[in-house]
N, CA, C and O atoms as a printed pandas DataFrame, in Angstrom:
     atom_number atom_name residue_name chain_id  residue_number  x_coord  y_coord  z_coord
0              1         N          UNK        A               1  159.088   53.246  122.886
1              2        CA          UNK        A               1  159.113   53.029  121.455
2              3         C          UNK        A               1  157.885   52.189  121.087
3              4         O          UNK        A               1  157.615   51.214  121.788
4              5         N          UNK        A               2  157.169   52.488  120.090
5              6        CA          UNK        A               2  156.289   52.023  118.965
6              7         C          UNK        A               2  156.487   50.179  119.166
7              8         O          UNK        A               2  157.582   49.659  118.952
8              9         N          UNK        A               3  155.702   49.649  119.444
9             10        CA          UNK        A               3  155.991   48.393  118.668
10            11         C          UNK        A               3  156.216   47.842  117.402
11            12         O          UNK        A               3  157.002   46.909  117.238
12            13         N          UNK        A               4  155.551   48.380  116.459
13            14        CA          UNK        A               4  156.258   48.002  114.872
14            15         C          UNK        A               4  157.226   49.345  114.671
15            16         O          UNK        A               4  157.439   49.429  113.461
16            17         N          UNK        A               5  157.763   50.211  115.237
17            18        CA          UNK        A               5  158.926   51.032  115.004
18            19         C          UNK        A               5  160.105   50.503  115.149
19            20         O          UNK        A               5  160.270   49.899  116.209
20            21         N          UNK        A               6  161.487   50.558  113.996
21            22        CA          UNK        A               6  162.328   50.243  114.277
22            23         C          UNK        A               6  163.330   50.910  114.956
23            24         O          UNK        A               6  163.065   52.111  114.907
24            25         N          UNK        A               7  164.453   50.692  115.626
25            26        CA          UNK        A               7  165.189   51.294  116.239
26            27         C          UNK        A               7  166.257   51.588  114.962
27            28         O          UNK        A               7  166.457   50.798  114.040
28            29         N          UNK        A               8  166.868   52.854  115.119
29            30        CA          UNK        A               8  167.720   53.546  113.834
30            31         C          UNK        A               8  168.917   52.968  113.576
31            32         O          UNK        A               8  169.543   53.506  112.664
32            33         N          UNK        A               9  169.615   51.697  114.289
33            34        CA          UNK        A               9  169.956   51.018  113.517
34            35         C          UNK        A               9  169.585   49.739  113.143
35            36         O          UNK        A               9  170.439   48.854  113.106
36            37         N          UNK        A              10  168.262   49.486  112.820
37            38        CA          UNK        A              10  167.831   48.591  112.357
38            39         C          UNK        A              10  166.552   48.937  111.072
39            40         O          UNK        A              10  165.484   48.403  110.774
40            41         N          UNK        A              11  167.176   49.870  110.660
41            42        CA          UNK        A              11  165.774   50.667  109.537
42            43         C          UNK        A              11  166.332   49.547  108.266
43            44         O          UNK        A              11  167.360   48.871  108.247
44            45         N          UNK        A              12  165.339   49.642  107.355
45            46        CA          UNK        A              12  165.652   48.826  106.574
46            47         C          UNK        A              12  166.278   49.223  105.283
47            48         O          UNK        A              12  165.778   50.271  104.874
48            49         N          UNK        A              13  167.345   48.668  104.379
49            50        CA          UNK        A              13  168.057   49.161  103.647
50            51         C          UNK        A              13  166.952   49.524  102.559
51            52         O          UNK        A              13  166.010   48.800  102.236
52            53         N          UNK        A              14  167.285   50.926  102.001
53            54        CA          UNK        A              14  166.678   51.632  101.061
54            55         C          UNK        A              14  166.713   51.117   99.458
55            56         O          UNK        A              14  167.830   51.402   99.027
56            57         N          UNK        A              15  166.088   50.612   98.651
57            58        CA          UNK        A              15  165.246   49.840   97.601
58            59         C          UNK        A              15  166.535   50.854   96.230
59            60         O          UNK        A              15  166.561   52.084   96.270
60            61         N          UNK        A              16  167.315   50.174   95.329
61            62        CA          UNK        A              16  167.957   51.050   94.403
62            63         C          UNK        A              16  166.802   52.291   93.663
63            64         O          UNK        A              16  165.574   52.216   93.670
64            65         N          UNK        A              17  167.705   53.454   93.025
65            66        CA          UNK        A              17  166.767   53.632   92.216
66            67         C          UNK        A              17  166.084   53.310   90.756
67            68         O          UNK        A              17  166.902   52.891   89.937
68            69         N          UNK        A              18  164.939   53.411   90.355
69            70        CA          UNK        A              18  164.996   53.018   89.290
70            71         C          UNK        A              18  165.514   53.625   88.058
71            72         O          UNK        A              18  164.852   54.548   87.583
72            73         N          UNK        A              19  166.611   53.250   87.450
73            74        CA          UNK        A              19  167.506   54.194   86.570
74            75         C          UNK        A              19  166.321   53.846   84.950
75            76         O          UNK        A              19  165.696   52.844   84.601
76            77         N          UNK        A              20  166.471   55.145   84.379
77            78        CA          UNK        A              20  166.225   55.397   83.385
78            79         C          UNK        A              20  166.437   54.386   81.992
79            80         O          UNK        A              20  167.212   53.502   82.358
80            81         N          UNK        A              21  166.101   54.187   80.705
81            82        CA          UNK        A              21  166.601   53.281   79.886
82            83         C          UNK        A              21  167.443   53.848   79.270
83            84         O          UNK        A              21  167.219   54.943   78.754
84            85         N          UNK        A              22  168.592   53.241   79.182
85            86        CA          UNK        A              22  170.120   53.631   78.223
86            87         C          UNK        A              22  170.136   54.217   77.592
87            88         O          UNK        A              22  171.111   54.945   77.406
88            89         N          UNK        A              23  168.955   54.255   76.812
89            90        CA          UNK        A              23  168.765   55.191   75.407
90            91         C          UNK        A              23  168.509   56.609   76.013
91            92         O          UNK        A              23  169.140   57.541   75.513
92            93         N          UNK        A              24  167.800   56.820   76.858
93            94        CA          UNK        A              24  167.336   57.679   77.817
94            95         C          UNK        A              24  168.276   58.702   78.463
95            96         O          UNK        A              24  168.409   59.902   78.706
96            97         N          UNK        A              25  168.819   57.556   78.586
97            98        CA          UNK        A              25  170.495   57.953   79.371
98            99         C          UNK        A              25  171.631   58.617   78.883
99           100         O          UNK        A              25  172.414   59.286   79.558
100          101         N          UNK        A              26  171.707   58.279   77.012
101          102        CA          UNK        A              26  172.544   58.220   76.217
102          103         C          UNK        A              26  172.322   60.120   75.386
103          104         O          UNK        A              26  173.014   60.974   74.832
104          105         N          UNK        A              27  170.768   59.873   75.856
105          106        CA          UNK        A              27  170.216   61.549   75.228
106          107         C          UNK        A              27  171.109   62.318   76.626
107          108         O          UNK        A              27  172.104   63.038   76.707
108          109         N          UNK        A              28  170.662   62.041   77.080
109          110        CA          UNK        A              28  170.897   63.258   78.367
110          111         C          UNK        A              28  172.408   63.177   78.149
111          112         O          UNK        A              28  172.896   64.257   77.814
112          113         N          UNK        A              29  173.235   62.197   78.252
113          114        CA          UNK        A              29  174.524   62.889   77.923
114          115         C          UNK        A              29  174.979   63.577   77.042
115          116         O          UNK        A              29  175.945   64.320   77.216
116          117         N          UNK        A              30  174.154   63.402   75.583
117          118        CA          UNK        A              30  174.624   64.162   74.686
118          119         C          UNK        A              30  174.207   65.447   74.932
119          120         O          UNK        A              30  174.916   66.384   74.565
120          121         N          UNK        A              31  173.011   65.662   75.582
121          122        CA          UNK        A              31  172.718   67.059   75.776
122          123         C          UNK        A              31  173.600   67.286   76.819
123          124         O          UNK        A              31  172.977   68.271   77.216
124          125         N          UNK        A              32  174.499   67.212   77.580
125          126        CA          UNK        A              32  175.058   67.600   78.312
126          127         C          UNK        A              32  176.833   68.060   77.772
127          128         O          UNK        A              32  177.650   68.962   77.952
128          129         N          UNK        A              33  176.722   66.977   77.151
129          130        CA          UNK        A              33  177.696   67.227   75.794
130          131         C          UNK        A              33  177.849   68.442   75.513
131          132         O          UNK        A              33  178.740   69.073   76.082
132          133         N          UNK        A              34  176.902   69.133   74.444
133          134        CA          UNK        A              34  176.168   70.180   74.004
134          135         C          UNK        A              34  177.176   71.638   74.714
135          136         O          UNK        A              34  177.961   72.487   74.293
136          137         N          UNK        A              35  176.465   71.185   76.174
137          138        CA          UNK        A              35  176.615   72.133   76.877
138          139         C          UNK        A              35  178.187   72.451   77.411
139          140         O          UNK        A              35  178.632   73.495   77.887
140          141         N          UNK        A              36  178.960   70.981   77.119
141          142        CA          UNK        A              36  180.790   71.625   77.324
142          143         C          UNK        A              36  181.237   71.925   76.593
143          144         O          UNK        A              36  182.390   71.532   76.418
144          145         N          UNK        A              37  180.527   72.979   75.512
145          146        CA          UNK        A              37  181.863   73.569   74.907
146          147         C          UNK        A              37  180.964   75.411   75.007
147          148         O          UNK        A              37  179.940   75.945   74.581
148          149         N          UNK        A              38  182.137   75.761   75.827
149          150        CA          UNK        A              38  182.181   77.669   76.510
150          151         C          UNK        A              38  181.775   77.975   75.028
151          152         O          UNK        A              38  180.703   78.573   75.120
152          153         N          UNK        A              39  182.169   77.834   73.487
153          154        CA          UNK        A              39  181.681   78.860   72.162
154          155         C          UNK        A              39  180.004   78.376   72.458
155          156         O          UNK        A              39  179.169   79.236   72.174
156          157         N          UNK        A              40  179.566   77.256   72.924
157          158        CA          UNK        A              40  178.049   77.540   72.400
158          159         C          UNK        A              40  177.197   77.815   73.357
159          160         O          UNK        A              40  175.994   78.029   73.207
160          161         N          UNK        A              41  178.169   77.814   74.970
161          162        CA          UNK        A              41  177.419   78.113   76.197
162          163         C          UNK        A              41  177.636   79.967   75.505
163          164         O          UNK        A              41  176.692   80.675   75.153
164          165         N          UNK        A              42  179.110   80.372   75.475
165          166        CA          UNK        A              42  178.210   82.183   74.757
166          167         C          UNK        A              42  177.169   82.413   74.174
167          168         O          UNK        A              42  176.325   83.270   74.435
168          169         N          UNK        A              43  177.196   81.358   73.042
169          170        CA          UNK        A              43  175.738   82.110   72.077
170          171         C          UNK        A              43  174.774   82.162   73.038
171          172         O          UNK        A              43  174.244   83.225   73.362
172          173         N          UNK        A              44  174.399   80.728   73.698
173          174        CA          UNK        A              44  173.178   80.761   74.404
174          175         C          UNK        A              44  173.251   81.958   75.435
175          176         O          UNK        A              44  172.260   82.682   75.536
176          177         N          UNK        A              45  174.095   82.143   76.015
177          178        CA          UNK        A              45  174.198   83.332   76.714
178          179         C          UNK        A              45  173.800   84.572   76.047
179          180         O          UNK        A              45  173.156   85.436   76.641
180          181         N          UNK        A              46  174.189   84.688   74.756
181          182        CA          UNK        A              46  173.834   86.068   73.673
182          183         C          UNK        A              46  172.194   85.754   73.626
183          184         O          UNK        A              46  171.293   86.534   73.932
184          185         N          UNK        A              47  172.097   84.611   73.233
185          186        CA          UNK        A              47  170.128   84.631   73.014
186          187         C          UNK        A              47  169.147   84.813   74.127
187          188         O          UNK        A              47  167.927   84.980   74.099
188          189         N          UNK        A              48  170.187   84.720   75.333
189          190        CA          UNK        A              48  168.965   84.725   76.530
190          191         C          UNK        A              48  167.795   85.102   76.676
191          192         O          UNK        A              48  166.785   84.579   77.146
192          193         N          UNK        A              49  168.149   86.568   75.993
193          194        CA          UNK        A              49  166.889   87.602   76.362
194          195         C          UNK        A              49  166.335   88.099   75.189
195          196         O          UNK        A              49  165.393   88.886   75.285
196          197         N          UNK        A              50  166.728   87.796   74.171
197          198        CA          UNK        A              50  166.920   87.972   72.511
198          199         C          UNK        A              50  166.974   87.104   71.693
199          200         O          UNK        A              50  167.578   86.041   71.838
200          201         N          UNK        A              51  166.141   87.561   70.408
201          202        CA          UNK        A              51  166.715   86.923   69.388
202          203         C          UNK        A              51  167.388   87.436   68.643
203          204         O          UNK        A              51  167.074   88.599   68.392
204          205         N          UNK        A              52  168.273   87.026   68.125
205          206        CA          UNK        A              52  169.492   87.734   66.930
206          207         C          UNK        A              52  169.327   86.806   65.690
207          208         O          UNK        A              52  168.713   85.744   65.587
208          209         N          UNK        A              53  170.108   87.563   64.707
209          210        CA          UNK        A              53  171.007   86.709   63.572
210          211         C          UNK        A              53  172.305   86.798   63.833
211          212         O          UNK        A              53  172.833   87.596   64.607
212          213         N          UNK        A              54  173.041   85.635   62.915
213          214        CA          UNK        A              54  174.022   85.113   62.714
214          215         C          UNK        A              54  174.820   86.481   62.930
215          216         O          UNK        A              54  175.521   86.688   63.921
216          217         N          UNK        A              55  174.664   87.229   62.070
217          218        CA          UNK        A              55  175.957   88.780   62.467
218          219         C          UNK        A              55  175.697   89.167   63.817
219          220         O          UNK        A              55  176.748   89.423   64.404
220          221         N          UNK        A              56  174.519   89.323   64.626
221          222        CA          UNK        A              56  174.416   89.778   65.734
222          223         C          UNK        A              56  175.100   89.042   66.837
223          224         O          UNK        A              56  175.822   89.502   67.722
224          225         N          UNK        A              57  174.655   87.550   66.568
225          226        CA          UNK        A              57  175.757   86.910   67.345
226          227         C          UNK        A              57  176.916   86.835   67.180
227          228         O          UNK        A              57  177.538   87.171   68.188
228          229         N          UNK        A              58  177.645   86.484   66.190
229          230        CA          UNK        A              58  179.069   86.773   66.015
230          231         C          UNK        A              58  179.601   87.914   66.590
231          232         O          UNK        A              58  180.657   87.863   67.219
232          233         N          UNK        A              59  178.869   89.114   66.412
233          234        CA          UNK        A              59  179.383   90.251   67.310
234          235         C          UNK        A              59  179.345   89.933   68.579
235          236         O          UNK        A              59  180.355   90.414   69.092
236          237         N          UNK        A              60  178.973   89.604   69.041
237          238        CA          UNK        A              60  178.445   89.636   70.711
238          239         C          UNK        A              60  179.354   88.507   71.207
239          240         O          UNK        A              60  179.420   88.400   72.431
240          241         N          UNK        A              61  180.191   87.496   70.339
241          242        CA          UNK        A              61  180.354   86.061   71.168
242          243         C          UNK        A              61  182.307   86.877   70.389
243          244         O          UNK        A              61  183.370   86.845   71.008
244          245         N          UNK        A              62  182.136   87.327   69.313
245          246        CA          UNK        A              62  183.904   87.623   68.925
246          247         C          UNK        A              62  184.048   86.409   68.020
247          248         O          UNK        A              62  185.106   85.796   67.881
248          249         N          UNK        A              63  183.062   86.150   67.498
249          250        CA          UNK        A              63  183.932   84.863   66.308
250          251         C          UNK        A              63  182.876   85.258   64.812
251          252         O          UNK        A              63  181.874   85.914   64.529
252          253         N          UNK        A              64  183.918   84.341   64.142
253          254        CA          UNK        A              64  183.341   84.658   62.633
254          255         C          UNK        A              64  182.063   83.688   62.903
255          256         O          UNK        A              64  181.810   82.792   63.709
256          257         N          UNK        A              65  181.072   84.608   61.319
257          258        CA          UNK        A              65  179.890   83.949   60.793
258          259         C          UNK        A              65  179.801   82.234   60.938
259          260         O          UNK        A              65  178.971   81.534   61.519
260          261         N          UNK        A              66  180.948   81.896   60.201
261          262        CA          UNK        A              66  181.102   80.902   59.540
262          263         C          UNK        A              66  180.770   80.316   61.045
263          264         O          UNK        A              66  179.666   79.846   61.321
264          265         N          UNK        A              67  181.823   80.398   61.953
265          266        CA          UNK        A              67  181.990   79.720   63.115
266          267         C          UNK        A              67  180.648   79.342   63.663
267          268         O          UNK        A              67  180.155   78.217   63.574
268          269         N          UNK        A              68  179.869   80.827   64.483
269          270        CA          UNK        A              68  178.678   80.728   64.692
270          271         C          UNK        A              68  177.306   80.227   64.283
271          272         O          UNK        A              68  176.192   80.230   64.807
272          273         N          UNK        A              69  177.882   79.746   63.013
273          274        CA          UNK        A              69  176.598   78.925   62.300
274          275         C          UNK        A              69  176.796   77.623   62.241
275          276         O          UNK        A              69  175.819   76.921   61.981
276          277         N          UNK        A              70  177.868   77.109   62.428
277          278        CA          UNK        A              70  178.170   76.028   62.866
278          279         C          UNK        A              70  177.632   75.838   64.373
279          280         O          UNK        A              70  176.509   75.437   64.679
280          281         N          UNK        A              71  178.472   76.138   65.082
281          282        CA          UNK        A              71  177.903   75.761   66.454
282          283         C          UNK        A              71  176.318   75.929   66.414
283          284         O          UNK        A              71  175.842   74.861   66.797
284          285         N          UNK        A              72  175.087   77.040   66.036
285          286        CA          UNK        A              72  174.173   77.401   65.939
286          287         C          UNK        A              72  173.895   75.645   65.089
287          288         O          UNK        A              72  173.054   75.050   65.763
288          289         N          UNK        A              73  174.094   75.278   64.581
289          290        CA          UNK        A              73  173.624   73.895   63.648
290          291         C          UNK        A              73  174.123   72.970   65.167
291          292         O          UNK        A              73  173.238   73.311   65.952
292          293         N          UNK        A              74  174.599   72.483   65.557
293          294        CA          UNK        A              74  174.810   71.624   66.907
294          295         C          UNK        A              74  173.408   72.508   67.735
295          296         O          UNK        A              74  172.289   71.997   67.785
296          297         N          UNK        A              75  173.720   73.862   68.332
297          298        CA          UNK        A              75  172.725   74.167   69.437
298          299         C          UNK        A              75  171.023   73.832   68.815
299          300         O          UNK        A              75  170.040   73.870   69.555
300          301         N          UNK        A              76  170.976   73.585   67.672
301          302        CA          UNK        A              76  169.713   73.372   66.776
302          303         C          UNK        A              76  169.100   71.977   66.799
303          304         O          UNK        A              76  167.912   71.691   66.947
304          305         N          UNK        A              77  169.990   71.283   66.650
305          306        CA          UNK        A              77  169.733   69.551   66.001
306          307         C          UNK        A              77  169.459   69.090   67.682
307          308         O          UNK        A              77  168.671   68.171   67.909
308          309         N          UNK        A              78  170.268   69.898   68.977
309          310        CA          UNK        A              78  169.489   69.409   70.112
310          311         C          UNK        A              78  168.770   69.917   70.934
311          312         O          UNK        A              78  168.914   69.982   72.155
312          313         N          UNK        A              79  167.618   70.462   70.002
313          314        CA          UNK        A              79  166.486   71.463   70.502
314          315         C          UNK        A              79  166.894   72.243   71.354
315          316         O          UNK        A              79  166.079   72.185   72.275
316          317         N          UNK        A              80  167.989   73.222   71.691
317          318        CA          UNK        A              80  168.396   74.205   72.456
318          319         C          UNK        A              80  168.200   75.420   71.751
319          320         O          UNK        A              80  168.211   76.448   72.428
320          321         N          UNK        A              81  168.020   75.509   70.513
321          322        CA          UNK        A              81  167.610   76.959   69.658
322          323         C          UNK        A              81  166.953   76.670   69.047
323          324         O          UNK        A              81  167.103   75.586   68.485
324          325         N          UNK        A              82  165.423   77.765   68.702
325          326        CA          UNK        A              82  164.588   77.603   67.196
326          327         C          UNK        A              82  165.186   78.921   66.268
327          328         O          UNK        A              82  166.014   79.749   66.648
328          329         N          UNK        A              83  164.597   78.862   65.111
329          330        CA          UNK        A              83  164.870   80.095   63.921
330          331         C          UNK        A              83  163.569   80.226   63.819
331          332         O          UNK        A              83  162.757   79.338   64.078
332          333         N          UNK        A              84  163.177   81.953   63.227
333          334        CA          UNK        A              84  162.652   81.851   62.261
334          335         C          UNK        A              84  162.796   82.920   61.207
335          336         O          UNK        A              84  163.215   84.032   61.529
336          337         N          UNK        A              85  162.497   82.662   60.070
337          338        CA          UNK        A              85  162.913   83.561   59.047
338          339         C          UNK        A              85  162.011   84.635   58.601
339          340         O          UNK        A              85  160.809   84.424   58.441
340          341         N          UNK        A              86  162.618   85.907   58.371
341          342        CA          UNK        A              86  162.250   87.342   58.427
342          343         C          UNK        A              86  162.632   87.832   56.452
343          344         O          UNK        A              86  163.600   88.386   55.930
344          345         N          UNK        A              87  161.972   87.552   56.163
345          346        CA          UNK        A              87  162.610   87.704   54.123
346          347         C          UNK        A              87  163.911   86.593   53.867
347          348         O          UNK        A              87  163.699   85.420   53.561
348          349         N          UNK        A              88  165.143   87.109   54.028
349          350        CA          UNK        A              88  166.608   86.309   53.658
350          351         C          UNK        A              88  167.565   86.061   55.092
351          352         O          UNK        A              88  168.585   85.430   55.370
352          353         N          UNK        A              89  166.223   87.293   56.095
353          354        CA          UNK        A              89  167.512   86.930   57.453
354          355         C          UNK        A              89  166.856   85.938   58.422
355          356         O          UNK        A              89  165.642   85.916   58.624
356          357         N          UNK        A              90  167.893   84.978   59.110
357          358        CA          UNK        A              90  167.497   83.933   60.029
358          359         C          UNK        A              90  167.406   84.568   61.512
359          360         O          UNK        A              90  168.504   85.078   61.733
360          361         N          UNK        A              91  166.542   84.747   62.627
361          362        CA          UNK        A              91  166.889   84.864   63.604
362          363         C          UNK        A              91  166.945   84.112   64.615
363          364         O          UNK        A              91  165.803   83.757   64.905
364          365         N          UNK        A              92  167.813   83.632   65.393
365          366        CA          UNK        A              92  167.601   82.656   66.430
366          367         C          UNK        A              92  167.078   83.054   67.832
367          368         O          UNK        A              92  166.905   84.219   68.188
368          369         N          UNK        A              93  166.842   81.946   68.596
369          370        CA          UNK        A              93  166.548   82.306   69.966
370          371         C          UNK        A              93  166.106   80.585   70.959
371          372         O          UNK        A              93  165.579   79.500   70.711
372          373         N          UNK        A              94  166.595   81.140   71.860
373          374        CA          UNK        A              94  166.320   79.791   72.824
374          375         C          UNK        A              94  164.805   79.673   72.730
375          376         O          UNK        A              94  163.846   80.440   72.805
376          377         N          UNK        A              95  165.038   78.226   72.509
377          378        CA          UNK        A              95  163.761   77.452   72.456
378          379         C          UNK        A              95  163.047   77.056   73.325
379          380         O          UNK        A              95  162.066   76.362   73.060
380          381         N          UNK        A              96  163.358   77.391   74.518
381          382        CA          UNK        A              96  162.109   77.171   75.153
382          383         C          UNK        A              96  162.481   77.620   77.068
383          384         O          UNK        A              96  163.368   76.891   77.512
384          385         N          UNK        A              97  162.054   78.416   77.872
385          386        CA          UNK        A              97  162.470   78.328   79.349
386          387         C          UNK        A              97  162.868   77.539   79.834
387          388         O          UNK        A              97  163.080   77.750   81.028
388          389         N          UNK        A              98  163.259   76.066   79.273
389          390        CA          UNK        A              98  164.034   74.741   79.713
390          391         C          UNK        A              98  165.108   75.360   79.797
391          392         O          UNK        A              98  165.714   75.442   80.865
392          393         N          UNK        A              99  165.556   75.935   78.616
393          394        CA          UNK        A              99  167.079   75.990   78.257
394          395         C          UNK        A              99  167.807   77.387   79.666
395          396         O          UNK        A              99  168.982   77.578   79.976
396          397         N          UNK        A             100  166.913   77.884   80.041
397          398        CA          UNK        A             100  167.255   79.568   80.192
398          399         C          UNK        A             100  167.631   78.677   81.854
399          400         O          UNK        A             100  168.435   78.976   82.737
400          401         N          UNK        A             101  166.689   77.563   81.748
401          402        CA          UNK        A             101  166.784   77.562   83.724
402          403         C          UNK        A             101  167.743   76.372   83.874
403          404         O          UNK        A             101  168.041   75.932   84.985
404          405         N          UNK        A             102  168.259   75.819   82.626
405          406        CA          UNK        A             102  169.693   74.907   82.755
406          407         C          UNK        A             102  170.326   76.126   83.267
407          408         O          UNK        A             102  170.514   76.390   84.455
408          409         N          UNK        A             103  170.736   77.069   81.926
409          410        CA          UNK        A             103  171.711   78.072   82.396
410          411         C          UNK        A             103  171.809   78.687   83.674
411          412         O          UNK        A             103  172.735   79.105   84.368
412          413         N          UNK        A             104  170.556   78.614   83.774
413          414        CA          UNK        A             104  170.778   79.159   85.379
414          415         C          UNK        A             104  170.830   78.859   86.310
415          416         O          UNK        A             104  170.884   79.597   87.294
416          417         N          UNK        A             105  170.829   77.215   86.297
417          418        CA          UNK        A             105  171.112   76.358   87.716
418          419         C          UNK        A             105  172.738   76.034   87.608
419          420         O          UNK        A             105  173.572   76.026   88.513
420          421         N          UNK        A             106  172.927   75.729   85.973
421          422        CA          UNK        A             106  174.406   75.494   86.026
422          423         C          UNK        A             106  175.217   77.052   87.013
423          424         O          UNK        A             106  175.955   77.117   87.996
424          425         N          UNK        A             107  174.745   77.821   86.336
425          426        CA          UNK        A             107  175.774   79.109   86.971
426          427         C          UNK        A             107  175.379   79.501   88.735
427          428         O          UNK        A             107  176.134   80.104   89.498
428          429         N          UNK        A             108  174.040   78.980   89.063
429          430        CA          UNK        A             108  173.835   79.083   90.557
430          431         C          UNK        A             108  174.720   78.146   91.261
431          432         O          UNK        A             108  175.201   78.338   92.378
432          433         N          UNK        A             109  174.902   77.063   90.475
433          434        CA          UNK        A             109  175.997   76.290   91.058
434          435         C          UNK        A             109  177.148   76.273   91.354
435          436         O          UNK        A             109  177.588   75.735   92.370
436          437         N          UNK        A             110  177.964   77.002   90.305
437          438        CA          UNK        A             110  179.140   77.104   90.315
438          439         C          UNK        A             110  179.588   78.482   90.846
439          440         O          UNK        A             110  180.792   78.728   90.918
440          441         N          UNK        A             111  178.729   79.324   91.194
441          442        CA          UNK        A             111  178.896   80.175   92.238
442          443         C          UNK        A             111  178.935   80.015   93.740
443          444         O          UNK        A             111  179.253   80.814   94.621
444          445         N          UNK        A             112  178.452   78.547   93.796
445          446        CA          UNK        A             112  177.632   78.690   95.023
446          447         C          UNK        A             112  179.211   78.766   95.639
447          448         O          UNK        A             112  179.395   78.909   96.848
């Protein structure tokens, strides 16, 4: 053995990590928030590969307008969907490949 090598039970205890600031902390839960409720994990599931409007999604997820524009106002306010508008119709769509590769680590996971 090494002279300055330690023997493996004598390694030295590992340094905490440095945790994030509260506020920091407090986002990420809400975005995680976000993500437990199954009506707005569908939509995002409906926008994956698409953008729709409000009727397109409602078809695709089984709930009224009303409903879907609600949740669509939550998936909005935490940058998980943008719009943009086409004359009077809104279309949505995930905002950005962040969102697509949550979805897809969450579901690699829970398969595993």
């Amino acid at each position: 053995m090494a002279e300055n090598a330690l023997a493996p039970e004598q390694k030295l205890p590992k340094a905490p990590p440095v945790m994030p600031d509260d506020e920091v902390l407090y986002e990420l839960a809400d975005l995680f928030r976000v993500f437990g409720d199954s009506t707005r994990i569908k939509i995002l599931y409906a926008l994956h590969d698409d953008e729709l409007c409000v009727q397109d999604i409602a078809n695709a997820v089984q709930l009224s307008q009303s409903a879907v524009s609600h949740q669509l106002r939550v998936l909005k306010d935490s940058k998980l969907v943008r719009f943009r508008r086409d004359g009077k119709t809104i279309y949505y769509a995930l905002d950005d490949d962040h969102v697509r590769s949550i979805l897809s680590m969450g579901m690699d996971h829970i398969e595993e």
